[in-house]
N, C-alpha and C positions, 0 to 999 in steps of 0.2 A: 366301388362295390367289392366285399370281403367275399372271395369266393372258397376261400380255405380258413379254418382257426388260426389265430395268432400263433407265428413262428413260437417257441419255446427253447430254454434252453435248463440244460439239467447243470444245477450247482452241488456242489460238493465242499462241505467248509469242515477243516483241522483249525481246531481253538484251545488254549490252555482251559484245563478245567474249573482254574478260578476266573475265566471269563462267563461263567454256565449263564451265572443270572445276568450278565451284562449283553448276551449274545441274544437271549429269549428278549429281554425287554428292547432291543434295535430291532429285530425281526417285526416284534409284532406291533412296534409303532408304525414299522414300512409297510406290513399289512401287503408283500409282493411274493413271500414264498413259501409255496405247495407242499409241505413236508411231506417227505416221504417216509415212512413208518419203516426204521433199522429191520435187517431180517437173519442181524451174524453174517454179511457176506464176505466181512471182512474176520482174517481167521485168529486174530489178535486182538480184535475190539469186540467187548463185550456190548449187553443192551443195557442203555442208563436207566436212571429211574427217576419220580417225580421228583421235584424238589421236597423241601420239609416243609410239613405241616401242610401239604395238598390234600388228604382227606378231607380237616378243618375248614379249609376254606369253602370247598367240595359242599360238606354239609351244610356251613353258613348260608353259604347261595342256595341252596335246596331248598330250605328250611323259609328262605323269605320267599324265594319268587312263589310257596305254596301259600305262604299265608298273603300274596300279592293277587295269587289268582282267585284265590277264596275271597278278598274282600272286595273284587273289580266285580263279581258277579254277584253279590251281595248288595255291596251298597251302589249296584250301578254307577264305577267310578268310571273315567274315560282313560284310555290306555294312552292318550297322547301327553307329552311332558317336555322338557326343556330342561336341558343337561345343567344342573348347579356344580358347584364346589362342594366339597363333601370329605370331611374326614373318618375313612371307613373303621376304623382301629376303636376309635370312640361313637360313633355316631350310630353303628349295629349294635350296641349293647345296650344302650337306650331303644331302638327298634325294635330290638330281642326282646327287651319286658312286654309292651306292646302285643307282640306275639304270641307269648304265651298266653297273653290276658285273651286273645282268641281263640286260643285252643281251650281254654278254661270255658270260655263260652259257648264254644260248641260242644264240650262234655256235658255241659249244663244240658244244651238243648237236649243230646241224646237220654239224660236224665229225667228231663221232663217227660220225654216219650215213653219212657217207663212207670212214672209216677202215670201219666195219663191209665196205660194197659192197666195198672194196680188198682187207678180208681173207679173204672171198666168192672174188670171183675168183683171187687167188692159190693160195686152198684149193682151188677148182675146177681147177688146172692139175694139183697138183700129184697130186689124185685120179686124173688119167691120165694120170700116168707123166712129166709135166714137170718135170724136177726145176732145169733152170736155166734163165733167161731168155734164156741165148746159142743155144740150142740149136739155132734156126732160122736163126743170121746167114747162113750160106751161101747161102739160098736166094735167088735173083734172079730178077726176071721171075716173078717168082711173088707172087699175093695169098693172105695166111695171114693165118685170121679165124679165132677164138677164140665159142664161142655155146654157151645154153643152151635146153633145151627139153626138154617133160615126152614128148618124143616122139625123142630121143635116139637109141636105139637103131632106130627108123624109119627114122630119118633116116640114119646110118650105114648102114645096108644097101643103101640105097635111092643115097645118093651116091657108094660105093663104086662102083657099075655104070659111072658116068661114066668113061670114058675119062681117065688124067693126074691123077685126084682122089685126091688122097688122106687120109683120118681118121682120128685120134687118137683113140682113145675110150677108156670102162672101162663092164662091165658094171651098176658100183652109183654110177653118177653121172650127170647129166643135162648135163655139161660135153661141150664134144667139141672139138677144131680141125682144122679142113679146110685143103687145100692145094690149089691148082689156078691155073694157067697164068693169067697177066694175061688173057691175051686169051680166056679165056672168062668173062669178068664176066657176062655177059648170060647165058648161061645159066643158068651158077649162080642167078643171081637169081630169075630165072623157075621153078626149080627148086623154090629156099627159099619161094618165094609161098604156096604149095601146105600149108607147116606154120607152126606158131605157134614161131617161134623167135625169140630178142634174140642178135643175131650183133653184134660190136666187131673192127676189126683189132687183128688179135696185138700186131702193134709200138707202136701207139698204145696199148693195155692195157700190156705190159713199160714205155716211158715211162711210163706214172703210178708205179710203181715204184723211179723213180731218189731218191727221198730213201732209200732205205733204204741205198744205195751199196754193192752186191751182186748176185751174180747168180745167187746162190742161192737157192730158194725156200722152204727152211726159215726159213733165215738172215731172209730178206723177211718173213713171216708174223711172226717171232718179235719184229723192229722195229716190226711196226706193231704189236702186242697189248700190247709195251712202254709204245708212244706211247698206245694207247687206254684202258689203266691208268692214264698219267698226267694223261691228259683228264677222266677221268673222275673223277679225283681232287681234284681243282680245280677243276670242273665243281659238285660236292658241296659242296665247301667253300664257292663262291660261293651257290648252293642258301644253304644254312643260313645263312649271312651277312643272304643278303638275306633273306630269309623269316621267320627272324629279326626282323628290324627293322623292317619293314613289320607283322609282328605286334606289337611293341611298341609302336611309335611309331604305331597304326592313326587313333588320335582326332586327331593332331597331322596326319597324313598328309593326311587325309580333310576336315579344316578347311584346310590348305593347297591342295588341289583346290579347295574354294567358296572360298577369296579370292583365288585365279589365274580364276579363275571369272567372278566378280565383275568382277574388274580388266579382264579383255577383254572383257565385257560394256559396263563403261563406254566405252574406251578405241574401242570401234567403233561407240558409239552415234552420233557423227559424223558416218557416212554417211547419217541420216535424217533432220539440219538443214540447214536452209539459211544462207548465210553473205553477207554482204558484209564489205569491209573491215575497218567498226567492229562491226556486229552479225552476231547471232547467232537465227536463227527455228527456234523448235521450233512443231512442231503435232502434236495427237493428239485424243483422247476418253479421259473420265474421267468414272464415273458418276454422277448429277444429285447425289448424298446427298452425292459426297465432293468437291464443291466449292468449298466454305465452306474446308474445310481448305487445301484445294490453295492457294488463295489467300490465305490466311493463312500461310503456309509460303513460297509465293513474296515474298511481302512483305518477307520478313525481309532478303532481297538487294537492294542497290542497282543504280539503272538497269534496273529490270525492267516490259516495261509485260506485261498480258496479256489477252486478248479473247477471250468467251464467246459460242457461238449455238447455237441449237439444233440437235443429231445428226440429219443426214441417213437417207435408206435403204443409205446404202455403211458408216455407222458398224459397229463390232464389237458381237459382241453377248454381252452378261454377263447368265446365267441364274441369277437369284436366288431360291434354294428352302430351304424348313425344312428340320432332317434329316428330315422323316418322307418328302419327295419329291424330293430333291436326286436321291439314288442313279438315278433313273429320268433324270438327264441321261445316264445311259451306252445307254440305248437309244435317245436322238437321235445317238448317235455311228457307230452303222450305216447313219444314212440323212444326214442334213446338219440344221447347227443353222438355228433358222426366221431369216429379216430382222429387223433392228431395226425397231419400230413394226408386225410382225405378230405374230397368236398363239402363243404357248410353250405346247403342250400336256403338259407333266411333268407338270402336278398332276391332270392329266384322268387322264394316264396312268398315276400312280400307284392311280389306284381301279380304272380300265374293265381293265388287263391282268391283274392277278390274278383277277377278276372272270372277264374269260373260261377264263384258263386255269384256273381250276377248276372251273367251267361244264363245260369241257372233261375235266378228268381224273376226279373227280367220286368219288375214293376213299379214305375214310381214312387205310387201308394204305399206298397209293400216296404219299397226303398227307403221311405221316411220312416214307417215303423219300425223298424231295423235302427235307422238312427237314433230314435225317440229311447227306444230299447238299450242302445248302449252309452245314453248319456244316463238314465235312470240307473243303471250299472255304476256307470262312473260315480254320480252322487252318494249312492246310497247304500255301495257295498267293495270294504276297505280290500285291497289289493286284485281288484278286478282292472287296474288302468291296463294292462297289457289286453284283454280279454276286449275291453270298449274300446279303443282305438282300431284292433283287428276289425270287430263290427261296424265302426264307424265306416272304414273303409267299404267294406264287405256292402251297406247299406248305398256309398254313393255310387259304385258301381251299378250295383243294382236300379239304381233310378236312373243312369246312363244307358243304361238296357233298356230299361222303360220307356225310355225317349226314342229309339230305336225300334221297339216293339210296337209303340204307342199306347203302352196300355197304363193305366191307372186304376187300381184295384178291379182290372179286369175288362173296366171300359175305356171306350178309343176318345174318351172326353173327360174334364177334370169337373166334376158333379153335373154336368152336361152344363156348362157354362164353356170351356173352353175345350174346342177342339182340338184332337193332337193330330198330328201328321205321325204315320206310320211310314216306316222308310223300311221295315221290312214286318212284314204279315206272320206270324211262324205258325198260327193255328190254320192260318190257310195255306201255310209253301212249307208244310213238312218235309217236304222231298227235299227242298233245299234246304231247312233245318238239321236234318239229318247228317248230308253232307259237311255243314260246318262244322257239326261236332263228331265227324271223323277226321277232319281237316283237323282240328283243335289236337283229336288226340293224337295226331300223328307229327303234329310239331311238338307236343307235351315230350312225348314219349323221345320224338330223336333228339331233343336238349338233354334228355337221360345219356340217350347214348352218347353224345358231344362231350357229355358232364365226365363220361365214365373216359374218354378217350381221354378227356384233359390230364385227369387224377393219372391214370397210368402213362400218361407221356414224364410227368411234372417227379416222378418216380419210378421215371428208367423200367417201365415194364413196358420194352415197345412191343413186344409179342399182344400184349393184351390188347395194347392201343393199338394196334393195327385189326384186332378181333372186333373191338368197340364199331371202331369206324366200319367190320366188315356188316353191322347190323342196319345199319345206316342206305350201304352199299346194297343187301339185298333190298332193299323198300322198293331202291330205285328201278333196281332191275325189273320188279312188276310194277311198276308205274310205264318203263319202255313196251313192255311187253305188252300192256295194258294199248300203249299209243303207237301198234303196229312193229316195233323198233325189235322184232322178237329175235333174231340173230344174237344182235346187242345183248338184249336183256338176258336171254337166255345162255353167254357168254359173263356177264357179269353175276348174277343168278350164280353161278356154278363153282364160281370165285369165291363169291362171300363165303358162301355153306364151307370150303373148304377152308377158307382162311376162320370161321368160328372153333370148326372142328380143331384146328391146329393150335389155337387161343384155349379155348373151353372145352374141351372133347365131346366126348360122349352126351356128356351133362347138357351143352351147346346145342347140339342138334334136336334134343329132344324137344327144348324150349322154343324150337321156330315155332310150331304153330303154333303154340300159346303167345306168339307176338299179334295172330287175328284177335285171339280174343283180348288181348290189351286194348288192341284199341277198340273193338265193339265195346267194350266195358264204356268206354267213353258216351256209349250214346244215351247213358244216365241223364247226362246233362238236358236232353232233349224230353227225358221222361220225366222228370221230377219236376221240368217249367213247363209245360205241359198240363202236368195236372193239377199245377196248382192255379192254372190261366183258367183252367175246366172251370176248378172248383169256383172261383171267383164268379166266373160267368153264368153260371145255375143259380150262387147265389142273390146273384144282383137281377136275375129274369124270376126268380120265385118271390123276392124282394116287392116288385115291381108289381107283379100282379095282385098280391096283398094289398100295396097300397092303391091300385085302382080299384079296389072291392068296397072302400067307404073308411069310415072313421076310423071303427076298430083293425079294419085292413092296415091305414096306414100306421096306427100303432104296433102292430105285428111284424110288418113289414119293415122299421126301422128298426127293431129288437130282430129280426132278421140279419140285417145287415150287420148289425154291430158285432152279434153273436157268430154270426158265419165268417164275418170275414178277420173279428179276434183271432176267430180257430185256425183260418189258413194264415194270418201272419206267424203263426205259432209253427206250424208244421213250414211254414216258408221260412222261417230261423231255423230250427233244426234239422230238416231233412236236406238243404243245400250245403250248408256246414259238413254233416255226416258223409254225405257224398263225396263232398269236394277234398277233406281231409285222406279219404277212402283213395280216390284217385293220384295223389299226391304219395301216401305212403306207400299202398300195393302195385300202382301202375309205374308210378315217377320214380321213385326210392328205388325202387329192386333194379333198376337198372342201372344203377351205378354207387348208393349211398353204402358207407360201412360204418352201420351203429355200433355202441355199447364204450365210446370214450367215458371217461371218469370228468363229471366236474369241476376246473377250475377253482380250487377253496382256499386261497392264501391264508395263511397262518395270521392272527388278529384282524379277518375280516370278519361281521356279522355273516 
């Protein structure tokens, strides 16, 4: 069990500058070191720069995985593939044409959306009674505006009243065009304020009209449906061309993304060396284990020198855990991963969170559902495996508690066919309920302080580690106190306080009594299995009596059940969860974790 991040060690590599690209391409097939991004510390080494032609390749990559992602959600392609052989030099400039023939097609489609609005409004004229576009030329001194509005016929009534106004309308259209004197702009306007309309000048609408070269509106309509047939005809054929081909070619396509990939990954790794003239300084962190190699690997290049010390507190930090506990790094990913050379509590976490959470839910029934839940996860939604595994766990606890409880979605029997044995009652021995989950919190809580004593022993801060263990020290003293022992207690009691003060100051003392409320916080766990044991039990007695009422009873009564007790599998997934997470970061963490490490990213990993 990994109770700290993997040791770390900060590298430091002097390289002739004409090893630049031979240095990049060994690094990142070893895929072991954390570059550190140059910052001038060195007062003779300048900052390098990418390699040549890293824009190009930059754009290349850009340029397909967009039209990669455009045509995965288009033609519904599957993102999974199977790395080929592929020569990127030749093999993108054939993909390139491809490309652009999709971009050609979606300019099309955007074109089409315009011939649509064109053929929209045209139709709109012609609906009331506009049959050519000359029809208004005479008018001068006059603003004629063309608009629609689901309030049409409102509005006609209402602007007719105007004095000088005059509107075009038809009873089964929402088109209309008005006429009215320049020099009453402002009013009209103040008028139109008043309704939801989209009003264009007339004459600026008829100009979008001029390619059809006509002033006819059938004639108009009949040209653009022409043009939009034949948009859409080659719009289609580029469609299956490309889609086509991107479906065939999917493995080659998708291996040519990771080695455009690749290439500008290298090609910019540049800006985080430093450079003089003749040399070249890489620096990063690489973990203690894979040092041997790193340096056996660098060896193999001439003019290389390279220098090892031990990883600071700014190093990155790589979380190394079995499969049985890895998964539970995704529940440091809500809060921050801890500092190098502080506790990595995963492997704690992998026992203490299922642990509560089925403390918490505490139901067979429930317990299955929970499993049911995260294999449906697992199946059917891609990169949830950390997430279902957690659940899985979280779910058999849970039905281990049920066994303990005896309860199965509520009742002490499994559809009343099998009876369970209760080995402890918790809706009738609250009193002792209760107790256990200050018991719970009070071991939760001094493994924090154990956790926090380790870290500051493991790094020479005995002053702190002796304050940690003084938090531990007072518990005891009102546990003696508590069992008559009051001399004692009251002699150790007086200790601790002083020995935090001398660790922690000020800050120290003030935080005692909030160690009561730590642990009453704990008695969540008592409340939230609780009501969800409530809830079950109302549901399965209202259930119950529905189905002894007759036919339509027992139909009600099973839509009962299914429906009430969907709902508390639902609030018993996440409100255990919510809790137990809760109690872990704000009660567990603060007593000893130090967030905000930087992630482990070695240079040529995904």
């Amino acid at each position: 069990m990994n109770l700290y991040p993997a040791k770390m060690k900060k590298v430091e590599i002097f390289t002739n500058k004409k090893n630049k690209r031979k240095i990049i391409d060994l690094l990142y097939s070893l895929k072991m070191l954390h570059l550190k991004k140059y910052n001038k510390e060195i007062d003779f080494v300048d900052l390098s720069s990418p390699l040549n032609s890293a824009e190009t390749s930059a754009s290349k990559y850009l340029k397909l995985t967009s039209a990669i992602n455009l045509i995965l959600k288009k033609a519904k392609i599957n993102d999974d593939y199977q790395t080929v052989p592929v020569n990127a030099g030749n093999y993108y400039s054939l993909v390139e044409k491809e490309i652009d023939n999709i971009k050609i097609m979606e300019k099309l489609g955007e074109k089409l959306i315009d011939l649509d609005t064109t053929i929209i409004k045209a139709t709109g004229l012609k609906k009331i009674g506009v049959n050519r576009t000359d029809l208004f030329s005479d008018f001068k001194n006059y603003n004629i505006f063309f608009a629609n509005s689901s309030q049409a016929k409102d509005i006609g009534q209402e602007i007719q009243k105007i004095k000088n106004v005059v509107v075009y309308s038809s009873s089964n259209s929402d088109n209309f065009i008005f006429v009215y004197p320049s020099k009453m702009q402002k009013e009209i306007s103040n008028f139109l304020t008043a309704y939801t309309s989209k009003e264009m000048n007339l004459l600026s609408l008829i100009e979008s009209f001029d390619d059809a070269k006509t002033n006819n509106i059938d004639n108009i309509i009949a040209h653009y449906n022409r043009e939009k047939l034949e948009l859409e005809k080659k719009r289609v054929e580029l469609k299956k061309e490309g889609f086509d081909f991107f479906t065939k070619n999917k493995n080659k396509i998708f291996s040519l993304r990771d080695l455009l990939k690749e290439e500008v990954c290298k090609k910019q790794s540049g800006i985080y060396f430093g450079e003089t003239r003749n040399t070249i300084y890489i620096s990063g962190w690489v973990p203690e284990e894979n040092i041997k190699l790193l340096e056996a690997k660098i060896s193999t290049l001439k003019d290389v020198y390279i220098e090892l010390t031990v990883a600071k507190e700014n190093a990155p930090v790589f979380l190394k855990h079995n499969e049985s506990v890895k998964d539970y790094d995704f529940l440091l990913s809500f809060y921050e991963l801890p500092k190098t050379n502080t506790i990595d509590p995963t492997a704690i976490m992998a026992f203490t969170f299922p642990l509560l959470f089925g403390l918490m839910l505490g139901d067979i029934g429930y317990g299955f559902m929970v499993l049911l839940i995260s294999l449906f996860i697992k199946k059917r939604m891609k990169g949830t495996g950390a997430i279902s595994k957690i659940l899985t766990m979280c779910g058999t606890s849970s039905i281990l508690f049920g066994i303990i409880f005896g309860e199965f979605f509520g009742a002490e029997s499994i559809f009343g066919l099998i009876h369970l044995h209760v080995f402890f009652h918790r809706i009738h021995e609250i009193n002792t309920l209760m107790m256990i989950c200050i018991g719970v919190g009070v071991l939760h809580l001094n493994l924090g302080f154990f956790l926090s004593a380790l870290k500051h022993y493991k790094n020479e801060h005995y002053l702190h580690f002796v304050g940690s263990l003084a938090w531990i020290m007072l518990q005891a003293s009102i546990a003696l106190i508590f069992l008559n022992y009051t001399y004692t207690g009251l002699i150790l009691a007086l200790s601790s306080v002083v020995l935090i003060y001398k660790a922690d100051g000020i800050s120290g003392l003030i935080e005692i009594p909030g160690l009561l409320g730590n642990i009453l916080s704990y008695m969540r766990i008592m409340a939230v299995g609780l009501a969800s044991a409530y809830l079950a039990i109302l549901v399965n007695e209202q259930a119950l009596t529905l189905i002894s009422s007759g036919t339509i009873g027992i139909i009600a009564g099973i839509l009962l059940l299914v429906a009430g007790h969907t709902f508390n599998t639902i609030l018993g997934l996440i409100s255990p969860f919510i809790h137990t997470l809760r109690l872990h970061y704000v009660e567990f963490f603060t007593k000893f974790y130090e967030g905000g490490g930087e992630k482990y990213n070695p240079f040529g990993k995904e």
